[in-house]
VOKEVEX-698348 format. One line per field, with one value per residue: residue in one letter; y, x, z of N, C-alpha, C in turn. Coordinates in Angstrom, 1 decimal. Each point is the difference from the previous one (the first is absolute). Layout:
N
rest c(A|...)
n_v c(Y|...)
n_u c(X|...)
n_w c(Z|...)
ca_v c(Y|...)
ca_u c(X|...)
ca_w c(Z|...)
c_v c(Y|...)
c_u c(X|...)
c_w c(Z|...)
END
This chain:
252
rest c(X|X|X|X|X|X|X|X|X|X|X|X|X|X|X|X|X|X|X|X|X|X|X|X|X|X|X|X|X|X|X|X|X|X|X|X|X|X|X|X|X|X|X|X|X|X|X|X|X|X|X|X|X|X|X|X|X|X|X|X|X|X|X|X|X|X|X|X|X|X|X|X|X|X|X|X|X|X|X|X|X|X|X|X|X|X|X|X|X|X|X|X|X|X|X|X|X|X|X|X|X|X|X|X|X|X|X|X|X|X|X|X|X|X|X|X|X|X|X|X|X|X|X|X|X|X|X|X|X|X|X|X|X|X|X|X|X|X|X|X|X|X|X|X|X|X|X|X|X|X|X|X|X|X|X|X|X|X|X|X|X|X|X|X|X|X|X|X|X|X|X|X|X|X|X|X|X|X|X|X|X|X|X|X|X|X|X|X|X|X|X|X|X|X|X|X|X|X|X|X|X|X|X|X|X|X|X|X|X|X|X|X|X|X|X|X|X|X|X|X|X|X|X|X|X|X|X|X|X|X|X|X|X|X|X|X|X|X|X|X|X|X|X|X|X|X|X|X|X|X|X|X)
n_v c(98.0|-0.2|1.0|-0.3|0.6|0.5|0.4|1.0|-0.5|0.9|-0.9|-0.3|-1.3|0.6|0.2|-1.4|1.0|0.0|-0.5|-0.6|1.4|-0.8|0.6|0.7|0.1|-0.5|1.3|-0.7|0.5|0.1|0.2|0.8|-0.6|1.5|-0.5|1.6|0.5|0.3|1.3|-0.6|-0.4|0.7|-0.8|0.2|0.5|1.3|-1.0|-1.0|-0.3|-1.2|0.7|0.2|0.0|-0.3|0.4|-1.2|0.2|-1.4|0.4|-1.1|0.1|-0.5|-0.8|-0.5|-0.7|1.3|0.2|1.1|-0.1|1.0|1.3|0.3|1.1|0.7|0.1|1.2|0.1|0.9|0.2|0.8|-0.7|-0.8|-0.8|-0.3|1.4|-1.0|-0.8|-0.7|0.4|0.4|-0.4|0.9|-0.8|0.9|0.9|0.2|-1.5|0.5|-0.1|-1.0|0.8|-0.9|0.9|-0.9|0.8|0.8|0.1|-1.3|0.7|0.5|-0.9|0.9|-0.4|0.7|-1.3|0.3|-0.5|-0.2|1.0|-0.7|0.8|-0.7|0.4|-0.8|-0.6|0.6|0.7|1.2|0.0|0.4|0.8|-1.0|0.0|0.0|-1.1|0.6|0.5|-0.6|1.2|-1.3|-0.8|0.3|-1.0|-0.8|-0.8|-1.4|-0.5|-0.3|-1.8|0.6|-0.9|0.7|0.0|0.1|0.8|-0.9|0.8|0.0|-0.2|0.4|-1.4|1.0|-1.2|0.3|0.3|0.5|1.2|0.1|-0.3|0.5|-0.6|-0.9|0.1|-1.5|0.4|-0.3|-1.1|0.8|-0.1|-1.6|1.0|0.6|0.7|0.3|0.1|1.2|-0.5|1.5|0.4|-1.1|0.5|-0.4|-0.6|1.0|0.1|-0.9|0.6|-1.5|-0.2|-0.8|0.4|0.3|0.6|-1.1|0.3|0.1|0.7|0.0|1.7|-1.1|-0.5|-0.8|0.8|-0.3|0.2|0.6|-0.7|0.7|-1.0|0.0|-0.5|-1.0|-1.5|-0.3|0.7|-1.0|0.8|-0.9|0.0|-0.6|0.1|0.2|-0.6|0.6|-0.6|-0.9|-1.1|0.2|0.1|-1.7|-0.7|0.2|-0.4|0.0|-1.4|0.9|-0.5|0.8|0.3|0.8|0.3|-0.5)
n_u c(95.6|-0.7|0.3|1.5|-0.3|1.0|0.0|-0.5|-0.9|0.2|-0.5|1.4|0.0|0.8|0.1|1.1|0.5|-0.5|0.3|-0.9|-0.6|-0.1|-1.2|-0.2|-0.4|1.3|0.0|0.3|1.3|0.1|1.0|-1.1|0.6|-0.1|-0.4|0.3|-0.8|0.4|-0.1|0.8|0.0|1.6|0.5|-0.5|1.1|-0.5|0.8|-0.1|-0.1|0.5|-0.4|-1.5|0.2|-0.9|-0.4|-0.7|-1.2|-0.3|-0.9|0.4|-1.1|0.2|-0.9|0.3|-0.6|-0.5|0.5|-0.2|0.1|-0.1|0.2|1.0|0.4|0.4|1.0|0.1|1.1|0.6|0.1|-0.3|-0.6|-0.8|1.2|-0.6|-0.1|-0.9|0.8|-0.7|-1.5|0.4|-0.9|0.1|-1.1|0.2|0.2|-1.4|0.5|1.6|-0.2|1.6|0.7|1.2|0.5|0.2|1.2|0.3|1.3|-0.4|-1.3|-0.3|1.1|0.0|-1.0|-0.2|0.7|-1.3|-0.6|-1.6|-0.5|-0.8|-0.6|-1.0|-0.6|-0.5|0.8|1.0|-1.0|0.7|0.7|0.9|0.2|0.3|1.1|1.1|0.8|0.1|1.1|-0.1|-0.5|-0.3|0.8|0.8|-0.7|1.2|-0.6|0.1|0.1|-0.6|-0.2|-1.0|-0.2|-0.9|0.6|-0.9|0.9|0.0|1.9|-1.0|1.3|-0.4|0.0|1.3|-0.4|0.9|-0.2|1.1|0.3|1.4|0.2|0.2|-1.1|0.1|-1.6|0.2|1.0|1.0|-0.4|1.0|0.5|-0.5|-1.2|-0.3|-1.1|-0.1|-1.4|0.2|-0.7|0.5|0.8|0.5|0.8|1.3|0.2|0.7|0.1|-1.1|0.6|-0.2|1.8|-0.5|0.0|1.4|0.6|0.7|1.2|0.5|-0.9|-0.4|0.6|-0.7|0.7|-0.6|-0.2|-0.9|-0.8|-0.6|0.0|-0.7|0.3|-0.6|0.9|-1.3|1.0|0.6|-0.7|1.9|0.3|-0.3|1.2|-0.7|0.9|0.1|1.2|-1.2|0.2|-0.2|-0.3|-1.4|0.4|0.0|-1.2|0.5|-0.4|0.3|-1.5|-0.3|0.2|0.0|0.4|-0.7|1.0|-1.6)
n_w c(175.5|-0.8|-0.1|-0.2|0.6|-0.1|1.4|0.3|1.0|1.3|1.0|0.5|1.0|0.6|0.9|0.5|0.6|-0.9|1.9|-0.9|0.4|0.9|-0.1|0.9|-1.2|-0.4|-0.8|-1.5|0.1|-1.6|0.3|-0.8|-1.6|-0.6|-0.6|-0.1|-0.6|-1.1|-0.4|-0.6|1.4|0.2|0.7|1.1|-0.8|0.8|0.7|-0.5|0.9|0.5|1.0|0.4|0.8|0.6|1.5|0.2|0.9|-0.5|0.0|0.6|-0.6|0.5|-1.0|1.1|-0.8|-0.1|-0.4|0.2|-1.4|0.3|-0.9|0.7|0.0|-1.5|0.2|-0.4|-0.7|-0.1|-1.3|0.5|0.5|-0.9|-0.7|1.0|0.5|0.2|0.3|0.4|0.3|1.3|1.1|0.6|0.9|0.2|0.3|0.7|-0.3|0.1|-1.5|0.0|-1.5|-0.8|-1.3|-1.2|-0.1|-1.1|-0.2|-0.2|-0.3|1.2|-0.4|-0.3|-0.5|1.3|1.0|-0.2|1.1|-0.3|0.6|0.5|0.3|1.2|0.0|-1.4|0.2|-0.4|0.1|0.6|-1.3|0.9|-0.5|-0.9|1.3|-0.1|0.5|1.6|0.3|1.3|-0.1|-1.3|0.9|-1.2|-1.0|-0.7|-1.1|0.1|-1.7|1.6|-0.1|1.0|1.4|0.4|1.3|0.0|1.0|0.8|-0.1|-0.6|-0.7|-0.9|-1.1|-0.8|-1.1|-0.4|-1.1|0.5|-1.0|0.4|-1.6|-1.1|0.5|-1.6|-0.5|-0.6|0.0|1.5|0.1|0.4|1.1|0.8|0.0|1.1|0.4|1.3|-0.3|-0.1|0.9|0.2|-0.1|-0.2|1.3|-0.7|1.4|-0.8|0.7|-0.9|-0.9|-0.2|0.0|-0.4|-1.4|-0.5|-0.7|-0.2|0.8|-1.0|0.8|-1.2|-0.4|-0.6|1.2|0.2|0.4|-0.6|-0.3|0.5|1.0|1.1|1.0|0.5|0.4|0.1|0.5|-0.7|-1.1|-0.7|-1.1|-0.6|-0.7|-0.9|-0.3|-1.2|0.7|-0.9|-1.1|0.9|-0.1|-0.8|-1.4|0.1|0.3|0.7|1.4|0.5|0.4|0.7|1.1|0.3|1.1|-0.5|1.2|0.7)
ca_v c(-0.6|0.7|0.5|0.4|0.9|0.3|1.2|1.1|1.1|-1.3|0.0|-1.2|0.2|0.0|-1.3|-0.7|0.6|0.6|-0.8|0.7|0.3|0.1|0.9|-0.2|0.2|-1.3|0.5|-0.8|1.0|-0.8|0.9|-0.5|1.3|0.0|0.0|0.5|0.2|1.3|0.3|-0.8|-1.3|-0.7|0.0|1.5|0.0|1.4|0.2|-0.9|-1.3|-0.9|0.0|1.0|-0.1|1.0|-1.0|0.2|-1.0|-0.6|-0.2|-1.3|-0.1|-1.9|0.4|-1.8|-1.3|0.7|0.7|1.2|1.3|1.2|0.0|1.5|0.7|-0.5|0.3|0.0|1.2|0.5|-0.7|1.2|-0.8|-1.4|-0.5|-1.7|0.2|-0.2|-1.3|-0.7|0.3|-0.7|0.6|0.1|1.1|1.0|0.1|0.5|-0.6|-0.3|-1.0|0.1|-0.6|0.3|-1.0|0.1|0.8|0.0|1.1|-0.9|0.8|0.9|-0.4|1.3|0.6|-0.9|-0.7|0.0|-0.3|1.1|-0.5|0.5|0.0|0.3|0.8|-0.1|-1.5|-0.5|0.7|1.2|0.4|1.0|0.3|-0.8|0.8|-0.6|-0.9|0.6|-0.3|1.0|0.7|0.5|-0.4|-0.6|-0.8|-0.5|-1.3|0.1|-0.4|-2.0|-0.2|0.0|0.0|0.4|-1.0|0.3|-1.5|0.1|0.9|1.6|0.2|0.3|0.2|-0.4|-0.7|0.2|0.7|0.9|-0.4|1.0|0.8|0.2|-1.2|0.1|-0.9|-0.9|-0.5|-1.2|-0.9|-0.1|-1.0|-0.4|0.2|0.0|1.4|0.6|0.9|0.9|-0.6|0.6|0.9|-0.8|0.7|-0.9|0.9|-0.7|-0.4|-1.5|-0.2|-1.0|-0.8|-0.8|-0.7|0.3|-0.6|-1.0|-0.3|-0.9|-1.0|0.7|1.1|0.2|-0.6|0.3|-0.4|0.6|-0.9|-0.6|-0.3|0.2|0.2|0.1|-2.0|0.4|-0.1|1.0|1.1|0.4|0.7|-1.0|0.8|-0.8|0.5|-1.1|0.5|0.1|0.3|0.7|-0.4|-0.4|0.9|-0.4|0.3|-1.2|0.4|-0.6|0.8|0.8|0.2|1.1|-0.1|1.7|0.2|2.0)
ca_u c(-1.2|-1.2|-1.0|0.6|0.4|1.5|0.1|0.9|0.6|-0.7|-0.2|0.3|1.1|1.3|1.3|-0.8|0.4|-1.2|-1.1|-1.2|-1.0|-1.2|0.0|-1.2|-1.0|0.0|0.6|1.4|0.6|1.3|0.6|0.6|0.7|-0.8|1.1|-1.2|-0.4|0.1|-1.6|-0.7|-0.2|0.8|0.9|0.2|1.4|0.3|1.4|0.5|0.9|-0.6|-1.6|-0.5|-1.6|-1.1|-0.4|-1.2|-0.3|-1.2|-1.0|-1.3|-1.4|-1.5|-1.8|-1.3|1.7|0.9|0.9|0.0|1.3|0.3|1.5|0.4|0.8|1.7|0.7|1.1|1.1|0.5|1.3|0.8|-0.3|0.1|-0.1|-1.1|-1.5|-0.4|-0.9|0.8|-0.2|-0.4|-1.2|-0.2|-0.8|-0.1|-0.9|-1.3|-1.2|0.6|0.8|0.9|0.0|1.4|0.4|1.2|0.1|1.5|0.6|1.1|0.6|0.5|0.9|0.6|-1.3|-0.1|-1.6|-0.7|-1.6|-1.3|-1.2|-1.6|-0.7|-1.3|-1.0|-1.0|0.0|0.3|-1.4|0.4|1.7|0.5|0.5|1.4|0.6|1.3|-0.2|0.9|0.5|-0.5|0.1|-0.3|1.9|0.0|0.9|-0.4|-0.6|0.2|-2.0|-0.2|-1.3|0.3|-0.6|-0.5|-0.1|-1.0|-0.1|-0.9|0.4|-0.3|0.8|0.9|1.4|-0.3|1.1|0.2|1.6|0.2|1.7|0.7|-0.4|-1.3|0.3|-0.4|-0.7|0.0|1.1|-0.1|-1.1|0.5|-0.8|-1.2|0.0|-1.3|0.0|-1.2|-0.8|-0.9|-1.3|-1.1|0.5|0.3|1.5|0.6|0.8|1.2|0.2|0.2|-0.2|1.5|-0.2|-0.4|1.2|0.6|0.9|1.1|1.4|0.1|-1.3|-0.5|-0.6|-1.5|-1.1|-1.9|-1.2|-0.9|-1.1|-0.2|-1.5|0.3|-1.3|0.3|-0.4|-1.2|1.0|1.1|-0.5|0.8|-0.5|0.6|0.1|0.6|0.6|1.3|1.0|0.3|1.7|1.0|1.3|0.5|-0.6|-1.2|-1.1|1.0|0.7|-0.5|-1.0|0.4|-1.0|0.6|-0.9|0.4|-0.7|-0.3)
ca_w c(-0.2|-0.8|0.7|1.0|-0.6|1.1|0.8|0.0|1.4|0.9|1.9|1.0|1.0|-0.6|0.4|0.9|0.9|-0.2|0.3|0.5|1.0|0.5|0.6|1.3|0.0|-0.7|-1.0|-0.2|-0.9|-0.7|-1.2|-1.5|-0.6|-1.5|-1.3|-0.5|-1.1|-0.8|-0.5|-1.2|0.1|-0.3|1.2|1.0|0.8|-0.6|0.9|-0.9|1.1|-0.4|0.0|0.7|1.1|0.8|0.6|1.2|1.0|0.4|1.4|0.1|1.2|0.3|-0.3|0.3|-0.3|-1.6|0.2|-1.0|0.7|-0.8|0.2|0.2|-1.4|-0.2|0.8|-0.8|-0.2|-1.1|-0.3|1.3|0.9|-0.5|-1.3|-0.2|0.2|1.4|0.5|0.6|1.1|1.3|0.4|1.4|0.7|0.2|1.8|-0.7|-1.5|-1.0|-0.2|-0.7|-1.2|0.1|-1.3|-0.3|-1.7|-0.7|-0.6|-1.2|-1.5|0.2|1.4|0.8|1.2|0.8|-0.5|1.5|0.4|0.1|1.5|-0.4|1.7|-0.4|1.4|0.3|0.1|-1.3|-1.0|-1.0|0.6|-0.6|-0.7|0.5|0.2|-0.2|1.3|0.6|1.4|1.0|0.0|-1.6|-0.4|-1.4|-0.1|-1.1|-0.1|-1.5|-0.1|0.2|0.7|1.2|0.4|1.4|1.0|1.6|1.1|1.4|1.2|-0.4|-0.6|-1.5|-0.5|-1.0|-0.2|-1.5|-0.3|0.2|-0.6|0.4|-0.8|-0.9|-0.9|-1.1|0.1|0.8|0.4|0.7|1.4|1.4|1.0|0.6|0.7|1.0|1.1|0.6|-0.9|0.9|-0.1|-0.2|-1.2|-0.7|-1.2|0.6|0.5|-0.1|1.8|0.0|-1.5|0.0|-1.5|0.0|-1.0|-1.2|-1.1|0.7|-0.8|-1.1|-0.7|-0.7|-0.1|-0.5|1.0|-0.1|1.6|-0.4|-0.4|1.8|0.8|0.8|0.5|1.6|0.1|0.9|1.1|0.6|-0.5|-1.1|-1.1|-1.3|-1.0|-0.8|-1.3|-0.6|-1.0|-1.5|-0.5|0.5|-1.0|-1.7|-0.7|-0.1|0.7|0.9|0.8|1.7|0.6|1.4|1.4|1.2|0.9|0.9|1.6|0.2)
c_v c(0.9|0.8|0.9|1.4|0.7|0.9|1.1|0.4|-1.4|1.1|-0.4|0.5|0.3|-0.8|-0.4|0.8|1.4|0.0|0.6|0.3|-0.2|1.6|-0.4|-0.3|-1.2|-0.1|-0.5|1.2|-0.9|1.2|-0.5|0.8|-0.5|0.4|0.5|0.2|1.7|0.0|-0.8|-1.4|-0.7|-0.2|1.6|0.1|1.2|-0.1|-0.3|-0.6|-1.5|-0.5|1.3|-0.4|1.1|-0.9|0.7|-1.2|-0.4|-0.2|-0.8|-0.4|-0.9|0.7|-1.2|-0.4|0.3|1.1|1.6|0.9|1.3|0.4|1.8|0.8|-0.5|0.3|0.3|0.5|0.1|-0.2|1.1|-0.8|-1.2|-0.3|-1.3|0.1|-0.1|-1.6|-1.0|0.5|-0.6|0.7|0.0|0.8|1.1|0.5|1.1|0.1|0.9|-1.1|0.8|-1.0|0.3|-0.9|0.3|1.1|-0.7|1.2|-0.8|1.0|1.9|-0.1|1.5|0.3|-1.3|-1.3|-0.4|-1.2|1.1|-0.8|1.0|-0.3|-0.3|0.4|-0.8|-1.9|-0.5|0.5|0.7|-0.1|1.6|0.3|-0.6|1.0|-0.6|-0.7|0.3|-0.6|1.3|1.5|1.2|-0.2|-1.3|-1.6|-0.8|-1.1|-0.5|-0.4|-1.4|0.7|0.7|-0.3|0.4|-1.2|0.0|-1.5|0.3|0.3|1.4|0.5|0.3|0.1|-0.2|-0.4|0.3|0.7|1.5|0.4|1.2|1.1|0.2|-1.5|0.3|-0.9|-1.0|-0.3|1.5|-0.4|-0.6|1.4|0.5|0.7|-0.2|1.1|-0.1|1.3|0.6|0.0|1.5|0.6|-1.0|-0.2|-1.1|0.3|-0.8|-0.4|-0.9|-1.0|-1.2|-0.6|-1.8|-1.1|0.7|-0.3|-0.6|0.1|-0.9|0.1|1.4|1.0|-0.4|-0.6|0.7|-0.7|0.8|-1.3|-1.3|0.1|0.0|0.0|-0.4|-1.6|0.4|-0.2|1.4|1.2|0.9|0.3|-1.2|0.4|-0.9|0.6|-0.5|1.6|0.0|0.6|0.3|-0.8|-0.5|1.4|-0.6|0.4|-1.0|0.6|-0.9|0.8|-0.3|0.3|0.9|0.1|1.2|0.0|1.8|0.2)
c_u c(-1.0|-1.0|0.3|0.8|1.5|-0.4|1.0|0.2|-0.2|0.2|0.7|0.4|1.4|1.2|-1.2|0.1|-1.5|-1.4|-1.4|-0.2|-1.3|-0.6|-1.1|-1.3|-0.2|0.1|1.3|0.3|1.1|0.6|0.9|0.8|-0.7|1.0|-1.0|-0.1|0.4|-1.4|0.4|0.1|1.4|0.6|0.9|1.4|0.8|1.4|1.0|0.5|-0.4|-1.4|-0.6|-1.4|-0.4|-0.3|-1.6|-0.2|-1.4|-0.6|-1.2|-0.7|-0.5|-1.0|-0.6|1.7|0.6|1.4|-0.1|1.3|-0.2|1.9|0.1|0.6|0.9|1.0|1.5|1.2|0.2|1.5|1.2|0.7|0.9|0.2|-0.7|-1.4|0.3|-0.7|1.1|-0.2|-0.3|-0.5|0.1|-0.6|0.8|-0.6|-1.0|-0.3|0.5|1.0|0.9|0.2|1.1|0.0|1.6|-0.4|1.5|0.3|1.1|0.2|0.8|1.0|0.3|-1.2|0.3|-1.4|-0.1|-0.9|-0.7|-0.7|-1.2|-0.9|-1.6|-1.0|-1.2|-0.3|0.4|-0.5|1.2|1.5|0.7|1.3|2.0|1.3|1.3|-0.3|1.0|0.3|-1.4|1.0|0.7|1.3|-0.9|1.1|-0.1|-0.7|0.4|-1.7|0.3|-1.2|0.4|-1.4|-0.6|-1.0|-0.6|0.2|-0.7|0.0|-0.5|0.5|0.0|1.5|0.0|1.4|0.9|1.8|0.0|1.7|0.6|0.2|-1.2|0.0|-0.6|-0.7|-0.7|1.6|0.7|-1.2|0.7|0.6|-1.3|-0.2|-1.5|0.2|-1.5|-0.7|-0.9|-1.3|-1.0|1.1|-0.3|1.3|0.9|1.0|1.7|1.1|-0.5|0.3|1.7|-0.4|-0.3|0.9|0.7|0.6|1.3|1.2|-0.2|-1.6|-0.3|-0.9|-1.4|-0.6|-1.3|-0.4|-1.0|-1.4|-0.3|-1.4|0.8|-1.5|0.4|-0.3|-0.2|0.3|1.2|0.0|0.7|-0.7|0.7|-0.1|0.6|0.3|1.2|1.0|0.9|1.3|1.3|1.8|-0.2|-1.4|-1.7|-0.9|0.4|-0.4|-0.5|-0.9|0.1|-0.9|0.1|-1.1|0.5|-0.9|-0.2|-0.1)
c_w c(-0.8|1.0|1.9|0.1|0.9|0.5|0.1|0.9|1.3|0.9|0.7|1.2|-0.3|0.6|1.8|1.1|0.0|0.2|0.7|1.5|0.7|1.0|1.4|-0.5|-1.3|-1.3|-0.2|-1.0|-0.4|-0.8|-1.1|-0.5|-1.7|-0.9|-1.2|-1.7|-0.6|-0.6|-1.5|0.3|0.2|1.4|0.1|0.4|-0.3|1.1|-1.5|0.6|-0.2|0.0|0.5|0.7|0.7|0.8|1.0|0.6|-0.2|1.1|0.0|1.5|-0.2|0.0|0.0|-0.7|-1.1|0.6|-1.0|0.1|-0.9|0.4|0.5|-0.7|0.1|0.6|-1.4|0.0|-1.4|-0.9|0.5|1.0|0.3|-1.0|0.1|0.6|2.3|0.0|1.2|1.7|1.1|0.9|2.0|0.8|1.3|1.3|-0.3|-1.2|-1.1|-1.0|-0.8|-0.9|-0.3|-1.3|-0.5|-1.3|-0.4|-0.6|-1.1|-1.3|0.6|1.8|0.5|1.2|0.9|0.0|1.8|0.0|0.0|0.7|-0.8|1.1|-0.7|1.4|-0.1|-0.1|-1.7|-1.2|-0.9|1.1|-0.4|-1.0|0.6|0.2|0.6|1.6|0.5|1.3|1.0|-0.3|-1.2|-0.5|-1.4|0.7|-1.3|0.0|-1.6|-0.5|0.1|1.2|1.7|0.7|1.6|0.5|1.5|0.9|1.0|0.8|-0.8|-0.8|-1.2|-0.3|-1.4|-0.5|-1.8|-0.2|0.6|-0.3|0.3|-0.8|-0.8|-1.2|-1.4|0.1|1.2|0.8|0.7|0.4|0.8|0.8|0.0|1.7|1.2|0.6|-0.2|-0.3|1.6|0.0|-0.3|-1.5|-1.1|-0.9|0.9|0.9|0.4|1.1|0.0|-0.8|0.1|-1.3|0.3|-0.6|-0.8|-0.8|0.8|-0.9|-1.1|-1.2|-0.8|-0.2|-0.3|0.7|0.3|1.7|0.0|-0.5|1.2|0.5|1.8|1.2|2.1|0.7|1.4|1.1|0.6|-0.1|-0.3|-0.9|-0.9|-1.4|-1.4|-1.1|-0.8|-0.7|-0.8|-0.5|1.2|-0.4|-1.3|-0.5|-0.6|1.0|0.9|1.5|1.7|0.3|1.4|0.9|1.0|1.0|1.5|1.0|-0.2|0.9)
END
């Protein structure tokens, strides 16, 4: 249209598993991921990987019937690091008013480095995060992850859990996204502790290396106070965008 002009960068949510925070004091934290700018204006992608983000957290305060948000630092890595940057984060409070922050990276352009989750802690209600540091088992034991969405899950028994891929080897990229896994997150470290860590779903006789369980929404049904977990699996017998969407329902 005349006068319209294309964008170069943005703001977003990143997958639906990326679900906002409310804090005590009523502060809504959404974490986003940026898709940044180079100093002459052109889309930011020093990994060369398919893409590259940065991610932070919006912070919104009711002012009478307005809603205001200012935002926290960025939260980055390096193409050392990451060949896609940092987005794709999930958010859990913490015992004395700390919170945990858990994103996905990749290593698609450099497969020999291992690829992890990074946790980013904050002290001060979301304001300023620290500096992102590989996501570990209790007691600094490494595990792999491939880059898909994962989500953390506060239930009513107190609990933190976090739900996503976890792979026996060193995965490339986004693949495997299987298996599908849950374990329980240490309410004061925030590190995951593997002693509870089950697989949930995996790859099945006959069904295909590129199966995808991954790109999910997971929330606690208010009755039974099974954790319900909808997710479809993708490619698991054709190479299209094909697959059964899926209900699971985990006793904690």
């Amino acid at each position: 249209l005349p006068g319209v002009r294309a964008g170069k960068n943005s703001v977003m949510m990143g997958d639906q598993s990326c679900v906002p925070l409310t804090l005590a004091d009523g502060t809504i934290c959404v974490p986003v991921e940026i898709t940044p700018l180079g100093s002459k204006g052109e889309y930011y992608n020093p990994g060369q990987g398919y893409t590259w983000h940065e991610t932070a957290v919006l912070l919104g305060k009711w002012d009478g019937d307005r809603l205001r948000w200012r935002m926290s630092n960025v939260i980055r890595l390096s193409p050392e690091q990451s060949t896609r940057g940092i987005m794709e984060a999930t958010m859990a409070r913490l015992t004395e008013g700390r919170l945990l922050l858990v994103c996905r990276a990749s290593n698609d352009k450099t497969p020999e480095r291992p690829s992890h989750r990074w946790a980013s802690y904050s002290n001060d209600g979301a304001r300023t995060w620290s500096a992102p540091v590989p996501w570990t088992y209790e007691g600094g034991e490494d595990f792999f992850s491939p880059s898909s969405c994962s989500q953390l899950l506060t239930h009513s028994n107190g609990r933190i859990y976090w739900l996503g891929n976890i792979t026996p080897t060193n995965p490339r990229g986004n693949r495997p996204r299987f298996p599908f896994v849950m374990g329980e997150v240490d309410r004061h470290t925030g590190l995951l502790r593997k002693a509870t860590v089950r697989t949930v779903d995996t790859l099945q006789p006959g069904e295909n290396e590129i199966l995808s369980l991954s790109n999910f929404y997971a929330y606690e049904h208010r009755k039974t106070r099974e954790i319900v977990l909808h997710m479809t699996r993708l490619f698991a017998h054709a190479d299209g965008w094909e697959g059964d969407a899926m209900r699971y329902a985990v006793t904690v």
